[in-house]
N, C-alpha and C positions, 0 to 999 in steps of 0.2 A: 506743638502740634500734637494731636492724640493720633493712638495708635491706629483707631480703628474712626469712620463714619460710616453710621446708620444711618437708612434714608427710609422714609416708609407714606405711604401716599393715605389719605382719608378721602371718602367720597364726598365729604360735608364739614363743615368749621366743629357740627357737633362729632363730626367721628374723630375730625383733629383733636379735640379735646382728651375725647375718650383714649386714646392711644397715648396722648402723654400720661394719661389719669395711670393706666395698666403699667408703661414703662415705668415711674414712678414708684406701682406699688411693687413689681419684680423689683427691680432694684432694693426697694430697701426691705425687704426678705432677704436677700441678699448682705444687708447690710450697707448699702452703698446710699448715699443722696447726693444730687446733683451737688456744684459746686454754682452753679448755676443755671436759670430758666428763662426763657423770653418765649417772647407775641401768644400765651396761650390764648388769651383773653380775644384775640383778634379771629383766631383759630384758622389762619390761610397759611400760616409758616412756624411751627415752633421750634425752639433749638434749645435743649439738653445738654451740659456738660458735665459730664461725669469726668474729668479729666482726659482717661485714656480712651474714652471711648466720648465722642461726640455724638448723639442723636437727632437728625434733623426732622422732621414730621409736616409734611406737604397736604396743603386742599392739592388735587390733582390738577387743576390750570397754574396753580402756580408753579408745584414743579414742573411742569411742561417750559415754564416761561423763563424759571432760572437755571433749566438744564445743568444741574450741581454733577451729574454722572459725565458730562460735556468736558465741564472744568477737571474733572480728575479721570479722563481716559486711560492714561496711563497706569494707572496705581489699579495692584492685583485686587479682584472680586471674588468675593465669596457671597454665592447666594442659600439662605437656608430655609428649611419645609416649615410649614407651619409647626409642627411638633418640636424644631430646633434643630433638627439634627442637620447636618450639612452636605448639601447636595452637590457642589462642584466648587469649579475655581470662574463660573462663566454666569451670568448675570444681574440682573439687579434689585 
């Protein structure tokens, strides 16, 4: 299981794209590449694994419809600003 999941919502299959397209190039700046990638090409669900860190990337009906935040209630949140840095221990 990874340490961490990311969840992140696009308004459109094309903004799904693009958010995996940006995760992808951070990362391997970083030096990282997935270990693996699915449903880009579909662009309503993608899922990233970077090992420790899982990236999931939502059309916004669908995360609505698989409520992924539902299934892990329990497990600590950390939500952060657009610029990165970290804004608490409370949203999504």
């Amino acid at each position: 299981m990874a340490d961490y999941l990311v969840l992140c919502t696009g308004g459109s299959d094309t903004q799904v794209r693009a958010i995996v397209e940006n995760i992808s190039e951070g990362m391997r700046k970083l030096g990282d590449k997935p270990m693996g990638v699915e449903g880009v090409e579909d662009g309503r669900w993608a899922l990233m694994d970077f090992v420790d860190v899982v990236a999931h990337v939502f059309y916004r009906p669908v995360r609505e419809h698989y409520d992924i935040e539902g299934l892990w209630a329990d497990a600590p949140r950390l939500s952060l600003d657009g610029g990165g840095g970290e804004k608490g221990e409370e949203g999504a």
